[in-house]
ZAFI-540794 format. One record per residue: residue in one letter; x, y, z of N, C-alpha, C in turn. Coordinates in steps of 0.02 Angstrom, whole numbers. Each point is the difference from the previous one (the first is absolute). Example, Ala and Ser with C-alpha at 12.3 -4.5 7.8 and 13.67 -1.06 7.14 Angstrom:
<gukes>
GUKE  kelum      nx      ny      nz     cax     cay     caz      cx      cy      cz
GUKE      A     660    -284     390     -45      59       0      45      60       0
GUKE      S     -18      53     -36      42      59       3     -39      55      37
</gukes>
This chain:
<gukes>
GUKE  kelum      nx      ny      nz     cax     cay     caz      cx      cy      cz
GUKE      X    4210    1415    3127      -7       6      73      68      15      30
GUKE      X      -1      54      53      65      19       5      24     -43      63
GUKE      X      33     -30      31      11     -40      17      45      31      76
GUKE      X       5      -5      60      14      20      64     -36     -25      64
GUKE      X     -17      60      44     -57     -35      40      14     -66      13
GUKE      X      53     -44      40       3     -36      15      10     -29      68
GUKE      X     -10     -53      30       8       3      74      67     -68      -1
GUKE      X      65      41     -13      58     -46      -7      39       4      78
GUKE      X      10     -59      34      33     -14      70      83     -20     -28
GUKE      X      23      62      12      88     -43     -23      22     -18      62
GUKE      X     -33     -24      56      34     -33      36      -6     -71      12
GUKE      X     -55     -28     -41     -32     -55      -6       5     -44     -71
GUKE      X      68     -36     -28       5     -35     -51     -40     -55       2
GUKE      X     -52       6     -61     -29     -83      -5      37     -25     -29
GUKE      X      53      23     -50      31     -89     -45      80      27       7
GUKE      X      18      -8      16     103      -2      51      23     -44     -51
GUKE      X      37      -1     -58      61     -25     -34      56      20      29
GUKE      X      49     -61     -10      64      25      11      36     -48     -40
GUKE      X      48      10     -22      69     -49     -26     -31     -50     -54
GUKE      X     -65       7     -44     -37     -41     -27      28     -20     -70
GUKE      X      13     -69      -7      16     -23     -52     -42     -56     -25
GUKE      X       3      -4     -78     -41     -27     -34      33     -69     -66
GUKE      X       7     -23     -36      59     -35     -46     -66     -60     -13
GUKE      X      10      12     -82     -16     -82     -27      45     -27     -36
GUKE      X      -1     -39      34      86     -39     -48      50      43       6
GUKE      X      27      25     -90      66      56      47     -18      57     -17
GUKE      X     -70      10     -21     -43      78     -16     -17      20      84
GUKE      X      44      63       6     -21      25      50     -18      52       2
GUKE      X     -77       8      44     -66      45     -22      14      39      59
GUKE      X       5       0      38       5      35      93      69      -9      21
GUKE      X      36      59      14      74       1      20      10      52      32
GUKE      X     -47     -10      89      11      15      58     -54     105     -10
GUKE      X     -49     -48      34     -56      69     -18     -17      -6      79
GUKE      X      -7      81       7      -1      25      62     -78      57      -3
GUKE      X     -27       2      45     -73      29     -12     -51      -3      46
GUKE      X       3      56      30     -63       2      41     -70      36      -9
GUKE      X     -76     -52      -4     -60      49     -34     -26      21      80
GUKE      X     -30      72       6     -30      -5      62     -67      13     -14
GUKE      X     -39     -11      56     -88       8      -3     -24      50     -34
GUKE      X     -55     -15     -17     -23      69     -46      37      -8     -87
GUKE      X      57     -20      -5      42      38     -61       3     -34     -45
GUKE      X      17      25     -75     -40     -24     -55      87     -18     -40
GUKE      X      27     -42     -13      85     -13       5       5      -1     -91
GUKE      X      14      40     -62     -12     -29     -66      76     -47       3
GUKE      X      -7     -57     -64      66     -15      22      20      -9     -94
GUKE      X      61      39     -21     -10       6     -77      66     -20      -9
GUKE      X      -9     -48     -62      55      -7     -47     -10     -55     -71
GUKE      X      39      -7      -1     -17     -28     -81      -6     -89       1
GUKE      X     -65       0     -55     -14     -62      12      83     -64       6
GUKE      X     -31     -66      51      58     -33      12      30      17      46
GUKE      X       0      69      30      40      16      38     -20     -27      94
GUKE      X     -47     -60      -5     -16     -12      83     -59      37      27
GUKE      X     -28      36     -11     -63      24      34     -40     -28      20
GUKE      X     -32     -38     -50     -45     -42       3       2     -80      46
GUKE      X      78       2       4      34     -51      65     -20      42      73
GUKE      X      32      33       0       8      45      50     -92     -17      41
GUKE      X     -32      19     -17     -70      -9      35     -14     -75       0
GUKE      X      12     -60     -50       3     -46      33      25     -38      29
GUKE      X      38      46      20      31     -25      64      -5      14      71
GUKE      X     -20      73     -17     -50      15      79     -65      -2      -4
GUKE      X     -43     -20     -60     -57     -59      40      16     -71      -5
GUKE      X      78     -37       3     -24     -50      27       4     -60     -68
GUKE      X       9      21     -53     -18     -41     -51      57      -2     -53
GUKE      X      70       9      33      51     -11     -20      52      17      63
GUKE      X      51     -57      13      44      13      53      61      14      -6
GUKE      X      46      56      31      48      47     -14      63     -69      27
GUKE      X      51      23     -55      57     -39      34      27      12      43
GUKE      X      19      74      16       5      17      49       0      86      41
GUKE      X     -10      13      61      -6      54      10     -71       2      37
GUKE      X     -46      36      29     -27      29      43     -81      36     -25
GUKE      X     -41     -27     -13     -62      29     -41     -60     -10      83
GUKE      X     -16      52      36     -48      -7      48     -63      35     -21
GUKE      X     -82     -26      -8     -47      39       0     -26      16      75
GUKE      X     -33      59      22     -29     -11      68      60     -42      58
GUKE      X      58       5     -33      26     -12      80      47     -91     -29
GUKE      X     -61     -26     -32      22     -74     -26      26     -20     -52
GUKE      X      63     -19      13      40     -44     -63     -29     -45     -32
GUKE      X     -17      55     -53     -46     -48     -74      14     -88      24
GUKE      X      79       6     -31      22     -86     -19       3     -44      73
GUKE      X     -11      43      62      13     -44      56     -32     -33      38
GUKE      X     -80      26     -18     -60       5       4     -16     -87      -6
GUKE      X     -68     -26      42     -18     -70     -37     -64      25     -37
GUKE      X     -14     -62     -26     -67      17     -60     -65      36      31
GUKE      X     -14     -32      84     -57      53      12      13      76       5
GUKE      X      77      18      24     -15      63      11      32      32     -79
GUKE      X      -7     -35     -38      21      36     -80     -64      32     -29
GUKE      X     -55     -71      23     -65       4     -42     -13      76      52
GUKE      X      -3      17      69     -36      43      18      43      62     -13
GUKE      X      58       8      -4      35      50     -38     -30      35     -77
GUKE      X      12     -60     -18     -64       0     -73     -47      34      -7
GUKE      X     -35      14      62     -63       2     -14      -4      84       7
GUKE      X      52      40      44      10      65      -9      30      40     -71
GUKE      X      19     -47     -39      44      22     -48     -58     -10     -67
GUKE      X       5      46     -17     -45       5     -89      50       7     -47
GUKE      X     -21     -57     -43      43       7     -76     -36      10     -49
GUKE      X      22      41     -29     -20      33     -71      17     -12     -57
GUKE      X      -5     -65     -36      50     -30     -63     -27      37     -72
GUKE      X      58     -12     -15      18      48     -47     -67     -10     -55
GUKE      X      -4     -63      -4     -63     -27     -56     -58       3      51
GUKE      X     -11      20      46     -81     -10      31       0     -56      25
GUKE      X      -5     -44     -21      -3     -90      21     -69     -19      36
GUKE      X     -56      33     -43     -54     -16      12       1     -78     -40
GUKE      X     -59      -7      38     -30     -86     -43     -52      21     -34
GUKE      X      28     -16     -56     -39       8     -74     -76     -42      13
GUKE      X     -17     -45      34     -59     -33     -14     -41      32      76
GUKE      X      19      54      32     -26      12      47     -49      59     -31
GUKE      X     -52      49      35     -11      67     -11      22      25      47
GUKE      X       5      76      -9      24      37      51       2     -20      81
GUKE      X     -70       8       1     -41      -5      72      32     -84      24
GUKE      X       2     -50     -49      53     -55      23      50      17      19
GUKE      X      59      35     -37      66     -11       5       9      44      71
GUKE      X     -36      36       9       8      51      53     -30     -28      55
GUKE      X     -42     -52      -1     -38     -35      69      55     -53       7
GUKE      X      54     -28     -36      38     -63      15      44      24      59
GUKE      X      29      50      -6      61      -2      35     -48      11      83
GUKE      X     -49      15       4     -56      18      71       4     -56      33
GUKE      X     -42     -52     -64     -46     -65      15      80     -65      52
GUKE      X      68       7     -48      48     -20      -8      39       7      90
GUKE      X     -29      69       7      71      32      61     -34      10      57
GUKE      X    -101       7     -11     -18      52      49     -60     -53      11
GUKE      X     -16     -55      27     -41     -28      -7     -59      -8      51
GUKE      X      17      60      56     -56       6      22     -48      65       0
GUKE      X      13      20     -79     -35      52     -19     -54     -40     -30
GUKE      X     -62      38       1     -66     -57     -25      -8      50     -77
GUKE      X     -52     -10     -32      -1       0     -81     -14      90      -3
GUKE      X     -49      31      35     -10      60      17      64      62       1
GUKE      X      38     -55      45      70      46      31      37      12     -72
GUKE      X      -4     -61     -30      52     -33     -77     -29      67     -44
GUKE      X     -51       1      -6     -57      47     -41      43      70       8
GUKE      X      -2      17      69      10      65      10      55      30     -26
GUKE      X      45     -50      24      78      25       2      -4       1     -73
GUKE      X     -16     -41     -58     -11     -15     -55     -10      82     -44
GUKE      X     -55      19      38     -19      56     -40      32      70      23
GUKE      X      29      -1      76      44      45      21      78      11     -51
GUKE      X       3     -62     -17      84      17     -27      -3       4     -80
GUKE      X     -59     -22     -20     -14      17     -76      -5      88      -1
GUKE      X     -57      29      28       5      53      33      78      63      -6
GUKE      X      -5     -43      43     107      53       7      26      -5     -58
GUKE      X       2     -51     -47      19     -15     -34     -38      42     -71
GUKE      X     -52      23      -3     -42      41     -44     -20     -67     -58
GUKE      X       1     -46      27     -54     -61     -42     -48     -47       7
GUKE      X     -54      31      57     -60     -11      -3     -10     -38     -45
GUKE      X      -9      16     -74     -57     -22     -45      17     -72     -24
GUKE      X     100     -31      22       1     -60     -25      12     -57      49
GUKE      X     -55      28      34      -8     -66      41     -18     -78     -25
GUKE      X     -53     -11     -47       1     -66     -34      32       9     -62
GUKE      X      33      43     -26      48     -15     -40      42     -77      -5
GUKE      X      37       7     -63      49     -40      16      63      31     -35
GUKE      X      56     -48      23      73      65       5       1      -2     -75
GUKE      X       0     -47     -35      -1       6     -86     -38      89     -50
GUKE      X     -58      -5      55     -45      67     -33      49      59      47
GUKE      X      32      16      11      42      53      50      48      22     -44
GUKE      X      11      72      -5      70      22     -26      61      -7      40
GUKE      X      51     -12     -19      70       3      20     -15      53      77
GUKE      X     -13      61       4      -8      43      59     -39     -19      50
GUKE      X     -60     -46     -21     -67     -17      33      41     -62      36
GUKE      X      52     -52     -15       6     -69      -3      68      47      68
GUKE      X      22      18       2      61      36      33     -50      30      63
GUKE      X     -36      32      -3     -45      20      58     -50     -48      30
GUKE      X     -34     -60     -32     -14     -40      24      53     -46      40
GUKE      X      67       0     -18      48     -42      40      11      34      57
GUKE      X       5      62      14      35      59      54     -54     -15      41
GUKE      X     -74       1     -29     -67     -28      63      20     -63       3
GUKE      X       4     -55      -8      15     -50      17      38     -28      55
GUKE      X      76      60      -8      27      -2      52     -27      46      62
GUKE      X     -33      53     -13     -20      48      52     -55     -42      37
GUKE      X     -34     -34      -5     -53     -29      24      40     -36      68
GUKE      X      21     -21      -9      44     -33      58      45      48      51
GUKE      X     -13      55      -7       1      64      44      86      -7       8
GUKE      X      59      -9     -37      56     -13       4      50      72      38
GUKE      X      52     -33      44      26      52       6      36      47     -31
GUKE      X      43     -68     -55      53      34     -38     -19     -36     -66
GUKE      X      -4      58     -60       5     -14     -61      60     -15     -46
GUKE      X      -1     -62     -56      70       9     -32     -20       8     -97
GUKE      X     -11      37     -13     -18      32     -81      55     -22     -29
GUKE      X      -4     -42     -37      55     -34     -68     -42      24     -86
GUKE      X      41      64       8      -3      41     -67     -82      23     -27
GUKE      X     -25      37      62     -65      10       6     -34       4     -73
GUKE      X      43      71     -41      -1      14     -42      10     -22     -94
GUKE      X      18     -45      10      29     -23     -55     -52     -57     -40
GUKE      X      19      35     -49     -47     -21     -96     -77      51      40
GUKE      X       0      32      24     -33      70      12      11      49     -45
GUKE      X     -73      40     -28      11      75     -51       1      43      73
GUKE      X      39      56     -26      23      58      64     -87       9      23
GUKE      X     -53       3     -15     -48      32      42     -24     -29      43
GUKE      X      10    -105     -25     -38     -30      50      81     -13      49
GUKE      X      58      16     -22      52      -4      63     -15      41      53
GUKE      X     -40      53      -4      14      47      28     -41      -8      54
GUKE      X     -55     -47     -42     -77     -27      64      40     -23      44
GUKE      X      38     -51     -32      24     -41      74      47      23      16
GUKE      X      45      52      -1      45      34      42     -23      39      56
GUKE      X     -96      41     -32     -20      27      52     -27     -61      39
GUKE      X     -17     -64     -10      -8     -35      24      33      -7      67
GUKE      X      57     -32     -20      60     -19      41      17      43      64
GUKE      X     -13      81     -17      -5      31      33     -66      19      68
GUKE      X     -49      -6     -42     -67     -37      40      13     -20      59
GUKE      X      15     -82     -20      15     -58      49      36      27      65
GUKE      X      62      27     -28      50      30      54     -58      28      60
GUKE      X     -33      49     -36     -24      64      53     -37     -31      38
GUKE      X     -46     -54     -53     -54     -29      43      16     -41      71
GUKE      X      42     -49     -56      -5     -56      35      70      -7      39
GUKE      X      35      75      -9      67       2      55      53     -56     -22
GUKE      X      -9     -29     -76      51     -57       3      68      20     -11
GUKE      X      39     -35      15      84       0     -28      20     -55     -50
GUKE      X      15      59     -64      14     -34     -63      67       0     -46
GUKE      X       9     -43     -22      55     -27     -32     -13     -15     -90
GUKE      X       6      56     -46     -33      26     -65      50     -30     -46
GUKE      X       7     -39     -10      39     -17     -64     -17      14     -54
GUKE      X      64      43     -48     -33      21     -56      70      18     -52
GUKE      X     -34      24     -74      81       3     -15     -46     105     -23
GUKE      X     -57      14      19     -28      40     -25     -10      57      51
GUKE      X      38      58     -45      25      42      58     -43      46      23
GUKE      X     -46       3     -50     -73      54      23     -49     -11      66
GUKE      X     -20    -101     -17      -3     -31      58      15      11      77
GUKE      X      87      -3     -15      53      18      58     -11      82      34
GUKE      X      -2      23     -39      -2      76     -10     -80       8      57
GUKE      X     -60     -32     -22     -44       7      35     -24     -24      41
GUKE      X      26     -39       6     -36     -64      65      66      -6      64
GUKE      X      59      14      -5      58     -14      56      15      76      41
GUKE      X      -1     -42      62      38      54      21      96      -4      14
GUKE      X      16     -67     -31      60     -10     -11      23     -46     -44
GUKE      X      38      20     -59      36     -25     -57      52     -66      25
GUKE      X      32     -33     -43      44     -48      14      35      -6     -47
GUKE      X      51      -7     -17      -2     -15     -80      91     -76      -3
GUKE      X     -47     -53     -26      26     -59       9      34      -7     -56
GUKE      X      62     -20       9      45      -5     -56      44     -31      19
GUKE      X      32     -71     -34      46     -42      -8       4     -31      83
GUKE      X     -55     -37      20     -38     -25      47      -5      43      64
GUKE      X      25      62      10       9      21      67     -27      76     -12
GUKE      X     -30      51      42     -40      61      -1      52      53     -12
GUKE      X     -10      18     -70      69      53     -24     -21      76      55
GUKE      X     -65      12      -4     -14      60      48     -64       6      32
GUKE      X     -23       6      56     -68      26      22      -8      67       9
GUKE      X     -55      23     -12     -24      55      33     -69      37     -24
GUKE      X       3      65      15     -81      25     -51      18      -3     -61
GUKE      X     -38     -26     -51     -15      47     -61      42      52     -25
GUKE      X       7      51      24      36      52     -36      55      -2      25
GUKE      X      33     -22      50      56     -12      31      45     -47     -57
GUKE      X     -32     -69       8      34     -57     -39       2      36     -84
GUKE      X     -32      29      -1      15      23    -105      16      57       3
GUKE      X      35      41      56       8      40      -8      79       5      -5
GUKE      X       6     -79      -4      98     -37      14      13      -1     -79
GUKE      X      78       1       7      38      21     -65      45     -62     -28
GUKE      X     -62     -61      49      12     -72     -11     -21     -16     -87
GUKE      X      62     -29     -41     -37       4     -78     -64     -61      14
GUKE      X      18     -54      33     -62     -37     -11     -44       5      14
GUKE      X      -9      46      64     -56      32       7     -25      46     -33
GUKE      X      43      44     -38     -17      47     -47     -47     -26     -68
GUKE      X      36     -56     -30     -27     -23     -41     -65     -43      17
GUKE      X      19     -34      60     -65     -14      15     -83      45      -7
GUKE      X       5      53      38     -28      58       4      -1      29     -68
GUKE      X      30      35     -49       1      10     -66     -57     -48     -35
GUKE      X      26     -78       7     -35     -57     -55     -89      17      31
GUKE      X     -23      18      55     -47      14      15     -39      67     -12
GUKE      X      40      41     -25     -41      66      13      32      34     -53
GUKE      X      34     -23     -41      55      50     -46     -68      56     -41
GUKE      X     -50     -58     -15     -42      43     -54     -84      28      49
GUKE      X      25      12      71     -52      27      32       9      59      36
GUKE      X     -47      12      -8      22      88      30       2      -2     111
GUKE      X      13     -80      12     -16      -7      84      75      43      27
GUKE      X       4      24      56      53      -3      39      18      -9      56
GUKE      X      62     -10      23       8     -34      59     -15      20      38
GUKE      X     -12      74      16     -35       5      65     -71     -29      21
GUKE      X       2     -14      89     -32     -73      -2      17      14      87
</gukes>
């Protein structure tokens, strides 16, 4: 799916970093990251495992707090926030974990009615139903509705999580390594996936990944994180088109034996 057609507002940042730092003990993961995502836009954010990514988003939903520096979603300072207006911050933001994080003893049609029953409680069983079969739907998995996540492939268990979060009609998505322990054909589902969501559902996303084909198809802007702080942003063919070696090699370790190229 070729990927464009977007309705991106660059005058309207939903998630405003500035000066953001991160440190456990004397491992320091975040060393002053600067970054603005705006509406509509799909943000990949790449570098090598360890390298903070996967911090980086939890910390702008909320579920890890920055030592110091400046992280606003919608206007509000994540860490400054009290607990009611975190939970309702929350409730715009979809996470996409890396493992799915379905509940194994649920079926589908459960795990996908919890987060409803949980957030939305004056929807009656009908409403639960609908939305139920609407986002299986988008999702192109109808048929595993009483499933359970055990009978699901790796691709099926990854698209049942993305409905999970879509059901809750979120503004902004955060994908932690959409792709990964994925064979290239079912990556590619959920890249056109990812791309989907965007058009549909107008969200602004934040793609963590270390997988550049991913990046390549789903962003309309690269990042590339290295030694806690953003070595470069920009498009796709811009950022690899730099005569940066780590980016080179970066780019190389991904594609050396594929016939892809950077234009993009």
């Amino acid at each position: 799916m070729n990927k464009k057609t977007t309705n991106i507002d660059n005058k309207e940042a939903v998630i405003f970093i500035k000066g953001l730092k991160k440190s456990f003990g004397s491992l320091t993961v975040l060393n002053g990251i600067d970054i603005e995502i705006f509406k509509g836009e799909n943000l990949a954010v790449l570098g090598r495992s360890g390298s903070g990514k996967s911090v980086l988003i939890k910390i702008i939903s909320g579920l890890l707090k920055p030592d110091s520096g400046i992280v606003k979603v919608f206007g509000q300072e994540v860490d400054k926030i009290d607990p009611k207006e975190l939970r309702e911050l929350r409730s715009k933001i979809g996470f996409s974990f890396q493992n799915s994080a379905l509940y194994d003893s649920m079926t589908v049609k459960e795990n996908l009615a919890f987060p409803l029953t949980r957030n939305k409680r004056e929807l009656n069983k009908n409403e639960v139903n609908l939305a139920i079969e609407e986002v299986l739907n988008e999702v192109g998995l109808s048929q595993t509705i009483n499933q359970m996540p055990s009978e699901l492939s790796g691709g099926q268990r990854k698209r049942i999580g993305i409905a999970r979060t879509l059901i809750m009609k979120p503004e902004i998505m955060l994908y932690d390594e959409p792709t990964s322990g994925l064979d290239p054909i079912t990556s590619i589902e959920i890249n056109n996936l990812i791309t989907k969501v965007q058009k549909q559902y107008n969200t602004s996303s934040i793609i963590i990944t270390h997988d550049l084909t991913c990046a390549k198809n789903t962003a309309n802007r690269v990042a590339i994180l290295m030694e806690g702080k953003f070595l470069t942003t920009g498009k796709f063919k811009d950022v690899f088109s730099s005569k940066e070696e780590y980016i080179k090699t970066f780019y190389d370790y991904n594609f050396i034996n594929d016939d892809e190229t950077i234009e993009k």
